[in-house]
C-alpha positions in Angstrom: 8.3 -3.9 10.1 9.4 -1.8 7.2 10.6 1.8 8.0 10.8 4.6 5.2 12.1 8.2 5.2 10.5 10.8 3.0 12.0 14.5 2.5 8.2 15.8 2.3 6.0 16.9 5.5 4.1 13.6 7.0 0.8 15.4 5.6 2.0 15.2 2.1 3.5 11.9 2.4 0.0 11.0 4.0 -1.7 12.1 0.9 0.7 10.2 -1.1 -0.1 6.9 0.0 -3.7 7.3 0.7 -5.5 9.3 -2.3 -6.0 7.7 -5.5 -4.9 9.4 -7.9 -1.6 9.3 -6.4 -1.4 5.5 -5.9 -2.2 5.0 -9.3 1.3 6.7 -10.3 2.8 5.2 -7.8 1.6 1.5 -7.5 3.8 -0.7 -9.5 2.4 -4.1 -10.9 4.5 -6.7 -12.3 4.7 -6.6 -16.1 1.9 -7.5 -18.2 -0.8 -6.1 -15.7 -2.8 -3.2 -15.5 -4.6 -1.1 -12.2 -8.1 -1.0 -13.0 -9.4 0.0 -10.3 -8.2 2.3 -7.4 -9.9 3.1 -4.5 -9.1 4.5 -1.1 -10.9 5.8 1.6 -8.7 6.2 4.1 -11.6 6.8 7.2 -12.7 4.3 9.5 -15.1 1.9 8.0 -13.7 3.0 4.7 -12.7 0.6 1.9 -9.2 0.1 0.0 -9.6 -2.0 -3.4 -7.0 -2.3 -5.9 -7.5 -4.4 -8.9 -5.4 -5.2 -12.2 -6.3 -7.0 -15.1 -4.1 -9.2 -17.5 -4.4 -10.3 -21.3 -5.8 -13.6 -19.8 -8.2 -12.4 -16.8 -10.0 -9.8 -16.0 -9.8 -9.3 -12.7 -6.3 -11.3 -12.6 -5.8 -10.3 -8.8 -7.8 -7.7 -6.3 -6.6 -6.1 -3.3 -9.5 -5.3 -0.6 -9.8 -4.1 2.8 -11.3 -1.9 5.3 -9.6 0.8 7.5 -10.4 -0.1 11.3 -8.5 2.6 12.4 -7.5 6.2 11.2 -5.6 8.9 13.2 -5.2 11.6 10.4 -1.7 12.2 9.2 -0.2 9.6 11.9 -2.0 6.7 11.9 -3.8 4.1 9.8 -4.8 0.5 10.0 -6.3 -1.5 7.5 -7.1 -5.3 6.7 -6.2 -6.6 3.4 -7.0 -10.0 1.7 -5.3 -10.6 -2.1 -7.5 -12.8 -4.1 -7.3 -14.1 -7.8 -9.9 -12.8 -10.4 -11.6 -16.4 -9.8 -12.1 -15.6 -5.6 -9.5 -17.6 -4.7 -7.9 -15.5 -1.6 -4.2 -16.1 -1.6 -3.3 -14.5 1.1 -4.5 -11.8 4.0 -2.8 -9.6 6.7 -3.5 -6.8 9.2 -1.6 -3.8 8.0 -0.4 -0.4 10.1 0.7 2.6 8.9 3.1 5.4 11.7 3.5 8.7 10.0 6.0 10.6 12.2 7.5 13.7 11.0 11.3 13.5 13.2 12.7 17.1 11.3 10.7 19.7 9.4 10.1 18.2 5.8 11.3 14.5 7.0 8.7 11.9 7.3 9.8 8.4 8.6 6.7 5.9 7.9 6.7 2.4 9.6 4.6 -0.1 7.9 3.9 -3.6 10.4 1.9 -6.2 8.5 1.0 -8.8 10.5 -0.2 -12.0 9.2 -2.2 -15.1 9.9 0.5 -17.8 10.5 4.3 -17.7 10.5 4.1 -19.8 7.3 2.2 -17.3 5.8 4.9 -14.3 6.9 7.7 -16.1 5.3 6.1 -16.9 2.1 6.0 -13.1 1.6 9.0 -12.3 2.5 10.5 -14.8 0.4 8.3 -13.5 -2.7 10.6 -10.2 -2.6 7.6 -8.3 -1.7 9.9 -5.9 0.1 12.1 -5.1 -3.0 8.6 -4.3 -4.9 7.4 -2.0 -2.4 11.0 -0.1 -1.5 10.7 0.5 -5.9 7.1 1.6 -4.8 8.4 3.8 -2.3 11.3 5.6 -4.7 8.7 6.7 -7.3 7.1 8.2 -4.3 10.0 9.9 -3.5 10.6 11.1 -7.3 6.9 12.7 -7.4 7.2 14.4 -4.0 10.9 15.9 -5.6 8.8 17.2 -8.4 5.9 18.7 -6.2 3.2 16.1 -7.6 
């Protein structure tokens, strides 16, 4: 489980995560990629898909999923498999989002990602994954400072 704190409202914060044109800004992909494609529909049934390309592939990697379960500004849950641009999945997991605001303008979010195998769990924690998304999360914070 990874917990967050925002100084926004959890609506905002919602909006943050889930719309777009805000994940594009605040997304980060290793170097040498580029986002394109960003899609969200945060509804049940709805689909996520995030894909980058590099100089070599295009797709290099795609994100895809499905929201199974949506309870506006408090709860989300989504699937999401990883794949290659060849198909190749290289990894899936089961992914919740809590939105609770604990003080007016203070948002804690507490992401739970739950994978198919404990080997599967430790390979992403040892990939640093968590490093990348708390970076993720700060240029979150810098756009909600500036109102964006």
């Amino acid at each position: 489980m990874l917990t967050r704190t925002f100084g926004a409202p959890r609506q905002v914060v919602w909006e943050a995560m889930f719309t777009p044109a805000s994940m594009r800004r605040w997304m980060m992909l290793p170097p040498g990629l580029t986002m394109t494609v960003c899609e969200c529909d945060a509804r049940v049934g709805g689909a996520l898909r995030v894909a980058s390309r590099s100089e070599e592939a295009d797709p290099f990697m795609t994100i895809s999923g499905e929201f199974t379960e949506i309870v506006l500004h408090e709860r989300a849950v989504h699937t999401e498999t990883m794949a290659l641009g060849d198909g190749q999945v290289i990894g899936t997991q089961l992914e919740t989002h809590e939105f609770s605001e604990d003080a007016p303008g203070v948002t804690t979010m507490r992401i739970t990602q739950t994978y198919p195998s404990k080997d599967a769990r430790d390979e992403v924690v040892a990939s640093g994954m968590a490093d990348g998304m708390e970076s993720c999360y700060a240029r979150i914070d810098e756009l909600l400072a500036r109102g964006a």
